[in-house]
N, C-alpha and C positions, 0 to 999 in steps of 0.2 A: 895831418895824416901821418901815421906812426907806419916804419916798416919794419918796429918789431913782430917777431911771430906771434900768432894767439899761442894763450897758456894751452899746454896740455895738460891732462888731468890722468891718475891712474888710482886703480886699487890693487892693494900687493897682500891685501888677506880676506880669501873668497872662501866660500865652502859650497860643497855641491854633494845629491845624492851620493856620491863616493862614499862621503862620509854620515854627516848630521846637514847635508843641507834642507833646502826644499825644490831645489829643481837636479837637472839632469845638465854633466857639464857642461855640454853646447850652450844650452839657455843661458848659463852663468855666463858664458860670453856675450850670447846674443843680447843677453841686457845690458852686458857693458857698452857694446857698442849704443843700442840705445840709449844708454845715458851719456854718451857721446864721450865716454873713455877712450882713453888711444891703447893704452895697456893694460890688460888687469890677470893675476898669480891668481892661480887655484892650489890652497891651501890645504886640503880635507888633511884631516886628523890622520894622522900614521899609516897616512897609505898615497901611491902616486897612480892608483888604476883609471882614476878619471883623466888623467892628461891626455895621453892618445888622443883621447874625443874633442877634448877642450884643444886641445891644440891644431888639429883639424878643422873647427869652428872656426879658428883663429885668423888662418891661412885663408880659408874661403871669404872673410866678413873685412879682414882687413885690420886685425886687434891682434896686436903683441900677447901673447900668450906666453907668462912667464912661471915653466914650470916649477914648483913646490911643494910642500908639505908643513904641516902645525906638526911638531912633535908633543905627545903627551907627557908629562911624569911626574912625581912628587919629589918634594924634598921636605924630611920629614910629616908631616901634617899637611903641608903647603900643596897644591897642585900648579908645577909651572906649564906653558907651553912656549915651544918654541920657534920661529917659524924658519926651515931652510927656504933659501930660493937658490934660482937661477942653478937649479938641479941636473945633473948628466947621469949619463948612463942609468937611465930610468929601471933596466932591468935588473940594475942592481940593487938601488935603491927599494925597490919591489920586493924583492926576497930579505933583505934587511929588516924592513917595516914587518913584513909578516911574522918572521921571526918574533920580533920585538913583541906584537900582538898576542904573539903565542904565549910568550912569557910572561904575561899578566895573568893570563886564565887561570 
């Protein structure tokens, strides 16, 4: 009998109706946890509005909720993305992204 710890398992690039997902952030957790992740980043594309929620899911369910963002952009021809995490001052973040958003249109 071994008394090292069991492996933990995480996902650090999720996406959720914030962005192009297919559910609503809580669920992106709630499924983490059901697939028995200990941590999982919600990523959505150039905006951080889903955390709040995701992050509250987090707290309640017991799942490391690691705030983040995909940034989009090109370089020349190319489309890169990039992902931040472990994001603060979300309200800033917020108004930066939208900005950014705007400047595509």
């Amino acid at each position: 009998m071994s008394d090292a710890p069991a492996p933990r398992f995480v996902d650090l690039q999720t996406h959720s109706t914030a962005s192009d997902g297919a559910v609503a952030p809580a669920a992106v957790v709630e499924a983490a946890k059901a697939a028995g992740l200990s941590a999982v980043a919600l990523t959505d594309h150039d905006t951080v509005d889903g955390l709040p929620e995701a992050m509250a899911a987090g707290d309640r369910l017991a799942v490391r909720v690691v705030p983040g963002t995909e940034l989009s952009t090109h370089l020349g021809t190319d489309e890169i993305h990039l992902l931040g995490l472990h994001l603060e001052r979300l309200e800033v973040m917020a108004d930066a992204l939208a900005r950014l958003r705007g400047q595509r249109v």
